[in-house]
N, C-alpha and C positions, 0 to 999 in steps of 0.2 A: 429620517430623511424621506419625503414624501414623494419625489421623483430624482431619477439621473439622465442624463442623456451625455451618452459617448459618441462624439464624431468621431469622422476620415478614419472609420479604423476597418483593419483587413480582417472580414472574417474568416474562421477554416470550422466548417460544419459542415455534418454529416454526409463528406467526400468534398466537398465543395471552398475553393474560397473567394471572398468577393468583398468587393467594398461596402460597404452600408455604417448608418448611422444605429444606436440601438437605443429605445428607452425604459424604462422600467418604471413602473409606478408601483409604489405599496407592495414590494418584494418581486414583485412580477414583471416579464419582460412583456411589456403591451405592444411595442412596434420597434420593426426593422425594415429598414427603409433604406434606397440610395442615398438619399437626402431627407432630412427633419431641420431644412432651414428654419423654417415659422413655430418650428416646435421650442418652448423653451420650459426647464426644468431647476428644480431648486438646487443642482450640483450638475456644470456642465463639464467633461473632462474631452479636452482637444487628443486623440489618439496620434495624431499625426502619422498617420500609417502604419503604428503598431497593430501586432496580430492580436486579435483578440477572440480566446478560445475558451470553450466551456473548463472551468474547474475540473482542477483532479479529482476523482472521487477515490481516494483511497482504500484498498479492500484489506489490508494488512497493515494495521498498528498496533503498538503493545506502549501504551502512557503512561504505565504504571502505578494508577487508581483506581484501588485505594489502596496501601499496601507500602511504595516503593516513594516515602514523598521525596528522599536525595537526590531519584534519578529523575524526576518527573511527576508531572499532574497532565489530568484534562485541562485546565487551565493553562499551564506553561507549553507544552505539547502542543497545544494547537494554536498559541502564538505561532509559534516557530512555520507549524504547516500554513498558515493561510500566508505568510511571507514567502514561501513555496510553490506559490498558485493550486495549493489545496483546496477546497472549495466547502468538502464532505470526505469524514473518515470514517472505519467502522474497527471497532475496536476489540482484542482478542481477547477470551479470556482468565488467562493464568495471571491474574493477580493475586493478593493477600485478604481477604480471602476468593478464592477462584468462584467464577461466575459461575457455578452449578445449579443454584436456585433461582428461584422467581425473588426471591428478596434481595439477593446481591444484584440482580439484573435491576432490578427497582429503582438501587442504592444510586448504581451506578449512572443511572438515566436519569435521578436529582442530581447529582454532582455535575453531569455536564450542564444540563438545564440553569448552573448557577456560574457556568464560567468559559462555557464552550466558543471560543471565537468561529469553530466553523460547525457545519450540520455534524450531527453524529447519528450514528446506529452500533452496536453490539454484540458480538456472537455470543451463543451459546456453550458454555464448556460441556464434554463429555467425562465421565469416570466411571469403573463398574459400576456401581449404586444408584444410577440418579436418569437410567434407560427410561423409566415411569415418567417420571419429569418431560425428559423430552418427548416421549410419544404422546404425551397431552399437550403439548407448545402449541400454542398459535400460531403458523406462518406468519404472521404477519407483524411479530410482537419480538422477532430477533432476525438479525441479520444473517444469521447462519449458523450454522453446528458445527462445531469447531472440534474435531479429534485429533490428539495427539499420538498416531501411530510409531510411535519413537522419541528421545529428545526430548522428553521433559522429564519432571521430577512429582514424587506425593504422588495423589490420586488421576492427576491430569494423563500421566499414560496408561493407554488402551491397549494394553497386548495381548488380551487375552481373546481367542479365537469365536468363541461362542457368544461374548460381550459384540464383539464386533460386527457379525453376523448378525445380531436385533438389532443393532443401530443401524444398522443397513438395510435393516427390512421396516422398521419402526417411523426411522427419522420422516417427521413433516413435511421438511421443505429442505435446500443445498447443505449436503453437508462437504467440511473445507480440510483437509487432510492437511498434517505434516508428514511427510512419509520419510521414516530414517530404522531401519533394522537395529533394534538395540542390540541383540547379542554378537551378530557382525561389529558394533563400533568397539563393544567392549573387549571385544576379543582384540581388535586393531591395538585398543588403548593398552592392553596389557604387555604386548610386546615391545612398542617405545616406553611404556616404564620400566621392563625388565631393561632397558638398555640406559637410560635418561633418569628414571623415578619422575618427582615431581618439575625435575627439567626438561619437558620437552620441546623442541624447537620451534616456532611458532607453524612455518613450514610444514611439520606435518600434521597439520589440521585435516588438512583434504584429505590423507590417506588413510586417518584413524575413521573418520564419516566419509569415506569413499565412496565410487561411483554404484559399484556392487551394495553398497549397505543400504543407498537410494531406490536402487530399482528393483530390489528384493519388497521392499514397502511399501510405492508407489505402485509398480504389477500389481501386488495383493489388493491396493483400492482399488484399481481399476475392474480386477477381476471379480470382486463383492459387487462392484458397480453396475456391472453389466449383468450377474446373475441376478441379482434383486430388483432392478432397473431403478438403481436409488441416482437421485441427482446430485454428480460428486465434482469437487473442483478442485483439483489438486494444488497446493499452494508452495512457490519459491525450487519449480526446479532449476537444478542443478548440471545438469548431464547433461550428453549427446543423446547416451545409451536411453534415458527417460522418453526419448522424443517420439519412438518405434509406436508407445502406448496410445497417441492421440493421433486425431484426423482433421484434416483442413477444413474451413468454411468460416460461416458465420456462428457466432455466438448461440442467436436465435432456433439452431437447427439441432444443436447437440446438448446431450445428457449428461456431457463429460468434457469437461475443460479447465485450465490452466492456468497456471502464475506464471511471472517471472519478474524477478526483485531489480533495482537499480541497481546493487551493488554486485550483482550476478551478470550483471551488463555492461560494465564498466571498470572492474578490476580481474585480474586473473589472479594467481598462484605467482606470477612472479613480483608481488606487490608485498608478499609477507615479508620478503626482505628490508623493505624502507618501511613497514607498516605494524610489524608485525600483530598482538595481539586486539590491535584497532580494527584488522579488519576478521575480525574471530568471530563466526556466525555461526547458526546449525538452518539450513547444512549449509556444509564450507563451502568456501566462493574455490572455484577448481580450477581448470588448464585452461590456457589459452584457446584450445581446438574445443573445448566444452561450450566458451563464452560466445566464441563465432559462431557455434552453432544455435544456441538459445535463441542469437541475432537475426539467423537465417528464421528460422522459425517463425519467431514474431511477423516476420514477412511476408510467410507464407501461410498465416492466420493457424499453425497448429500450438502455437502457444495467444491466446486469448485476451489479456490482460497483462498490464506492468503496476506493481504494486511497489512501497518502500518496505515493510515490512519492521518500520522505525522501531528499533528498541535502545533506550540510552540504557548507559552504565557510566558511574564515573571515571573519569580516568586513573582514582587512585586504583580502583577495583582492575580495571584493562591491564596494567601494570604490574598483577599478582604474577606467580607462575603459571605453567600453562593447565596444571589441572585444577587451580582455584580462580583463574579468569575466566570472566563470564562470555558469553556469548550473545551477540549483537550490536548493532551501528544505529546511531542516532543520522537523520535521512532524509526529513520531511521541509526541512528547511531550503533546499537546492534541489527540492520533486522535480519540477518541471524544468527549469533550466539543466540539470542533468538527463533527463528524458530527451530531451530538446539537443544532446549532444550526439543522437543517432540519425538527426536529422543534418547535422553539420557535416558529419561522416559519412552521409550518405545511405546508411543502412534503411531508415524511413524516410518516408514524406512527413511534412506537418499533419496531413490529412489522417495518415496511418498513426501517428502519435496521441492526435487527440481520440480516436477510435479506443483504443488499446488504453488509453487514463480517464476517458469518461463516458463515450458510449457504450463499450462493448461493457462497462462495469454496471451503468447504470442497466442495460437487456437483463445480463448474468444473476444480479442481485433482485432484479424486480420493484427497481426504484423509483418511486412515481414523483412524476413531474421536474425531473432532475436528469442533468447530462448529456443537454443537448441547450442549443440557444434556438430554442422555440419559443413564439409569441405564445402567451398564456402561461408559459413553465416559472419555475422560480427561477431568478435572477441569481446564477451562480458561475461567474465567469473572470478570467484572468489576462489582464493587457501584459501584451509581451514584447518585449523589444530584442533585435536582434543588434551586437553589439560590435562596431566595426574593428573594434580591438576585445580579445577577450577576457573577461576579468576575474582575476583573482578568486576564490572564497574563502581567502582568508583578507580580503577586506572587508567581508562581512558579519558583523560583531553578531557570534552566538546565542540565539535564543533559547535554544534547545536548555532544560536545567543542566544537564551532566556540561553542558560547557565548552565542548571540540566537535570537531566536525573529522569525517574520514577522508573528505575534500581538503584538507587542507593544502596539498602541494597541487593540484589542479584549479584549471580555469576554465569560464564556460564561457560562448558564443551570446547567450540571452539572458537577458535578466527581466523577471518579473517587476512591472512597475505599480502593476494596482491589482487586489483582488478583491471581487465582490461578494459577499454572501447572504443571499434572502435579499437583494439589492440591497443589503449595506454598508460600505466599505470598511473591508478587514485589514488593511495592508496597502498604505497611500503614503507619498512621498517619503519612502522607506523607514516608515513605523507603524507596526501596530495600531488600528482604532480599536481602540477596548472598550468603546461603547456598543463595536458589535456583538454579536448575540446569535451563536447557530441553533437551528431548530434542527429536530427530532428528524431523522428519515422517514418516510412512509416505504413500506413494500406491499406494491401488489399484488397477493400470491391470491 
């Protein structure tokens, strides 16, 4: 498709929104205008006064390629996100085999390359072994460093103190913490088995990876952080108590900043009742008075970023007991119309929402030409309609491979009607174009 041109649509950029027309030629948004009467293009789409906001860039997903093809691909995975208003993901990496090398990094960057509906980039795994590797990385050649200070399994967790301490003095460019105290959770986990065994009640998730087990983990990055002055982004908190660690402003000012996941945003602890092992993540989704707070937060720019953190599982697997259920939500299908429900609520503006899913991500990561609707940038943006009744999602048939969604008994305000990517339509009258094709991120470092 050699051009597009979107009327009468609202835009919401970079604090701002307004009406204007938009056109893109050859991936590229070339002009934004109040009006492009005389202008005509090979795809015109009437907006009708839908909003139309730059693409999620998602800074947390886990697709499960190469490794996990039941639950997921690059391929199927980013169906699902660009019907999401996904735009650009970047991918974690604990898969089969874990991203440690330059060659699974390789693998990984052909694979999308042959099926990616939207752009992609890639983190870097960390393990004892492989410090060398990353002190010779490229900036420019991965999305981030990606350590697991807790909560994984194999080589992927870092707990050893002196490991941890080169990577912080070593690493290139951002590195992305999970932050969870394993001997805290295991200790948790040993006394509901002593009481439960392998029954434990879905309920207590949050108190076996408790608020204490987070901010034992999470202090420690920050506190490497700051003595090495390594650039660290802390990923999917959880807690109140977490909040102490970080400080207001802009993206562009600080050395140290933040997640925070949809499902952290939108369910509490009292959800595992009707939800139970569907909504079983690390770290667990917590108290009501934790979720208002992360919400405060966002508001007041000390949490930086809203990621999904998308990880499927089957639902035969969700439905093991609780110490052979896995952990994680399939997420990227409902991004932004779930985003978009803090907006209904009141907690953001549109303004602040698009900030927090594609600008501040596209500052943090150093993503060029992406995450913003600027003339000249790539064409990556998502028409949004707000919805005078709200609808269901479970009228909306399952992309995701595992199947279910953790949305099922909610309903949302907006629904994604078109998304763009590299100006080519990924996501048009609620299907898939799988003739789209996401390109590689660039990072400017």
């Amino acid at each position: 498709m050699d051009s597009l041109l979107v009327r009468n649509a609202r835009l919401v950029n970079e604090g701002r929104e307004f009406e204007a027309d938009l056109l893109v030629r050859h991936g590229r948004i070339e002009r934004i205008a109040g009006s492009l009467d005389n202008t005509r293009a090979t795809l015109e789409l009437d907006a009708a006064g839908a909003w139309l906001l730059p693409g999620m860039i998602d800074d947390q997903v886990h697709f499960r390629e190469p490794g996990a093809p039941h639950k997921g691909s690059i391929a199927s995975e980013s169906r699902a996100a660009v019907a999401g208003g996904i735009t650009s993901f970047m991918d974690m990496p604990n898969t089969q085999p874990a991203t440690l090398t330059l060659e699974a990094l390789a693998d990984k960057q052909r694979r999308a390359a042959a099926g990616s509906r939207a752009n992609y980039g890639f983190h870097f795994g960390v393990s004892h072994d492989n410090l060398d590797t990353i002190a010779a990385l490229d900036p420019r050649a991965v999305a981030g460093i990606k350590v697991f200070m807790g909560a994984s399994t194999g080589n992927l967790l870092v707990d050893d103190p002196q490991v941890l301490e080169k990577l912080f003095i070593y690493a290139p460019t951002i590195v992305l913490a999970h932050c969870e105290h394993t001997p805290s959770i295991l200790e948790n986990e040993g006394w509901w088995r002593s009481r439960h065994g392998e029954f434990i009640p879905p309920a207590a998730h949050p108190l076996i990876r408790d608020a204490e087990a987070c901010y034992r983990s999470s202090s420690l990055a920050v506190e490497l952080a700051r003595r090495f002055g390594t650039r660290l982004h802390v990923l999917h908190l959880t807690t109140a108590r977490e909040l102490a660690l970080f400080q207001p402003g802009p993206v562009a000012g600080k050395r140290i900043t933040a997640e925070v996941c949809l499902h952290h945003l939108l369910f509490d602890d009292s959800d595992y009742a009707t939800l139970g092992h569907l909504i079983k993540c690390n770290p667990a989704i917590k108290t009501g008075s934790d979720r208002d707070a992360l919400r405060r937060a966002l508001a007041r720019d000390l949490i930086d970023v809203i990621g999904t953190d998308h990880a499927p599982h089957t639902l035969e697997e969700k439905r093991r007991v609780y110490t052979r259920a896995p952990a994680g939500l399939p997420l990227v299908q409902h991004a932004l119309p779930a985003a978009l429900e803090l907006v209904s609520e009141g907690v953001l503006s549109m303004a602040q929402v698009v900030r927090k899913t594609s600008h501040a991500v596209a500052e943090l990561f150093a993503i060029g030409e992406r995450g913003f609707l600027r003339e000249g940038y790539w064409a990556d943006f998502a028409l949004v309609e707000r919805l005078a009744t709200p609808r269901p999602a479970a009228d909306d048939p399952v992309l995701a491979r595992c199947g279910w969604t953790p949305f099922q008994q909610r309903s949302f305000h907006h629904v994604v009607r078109s998304t763009v990517v590299s100006g080519q339509l990924a996501w048009y009258q609620g299907r898939v174009r799988d003739q789209c094709q996401g390109l590689p991120l660039t990072f400017d470092r």
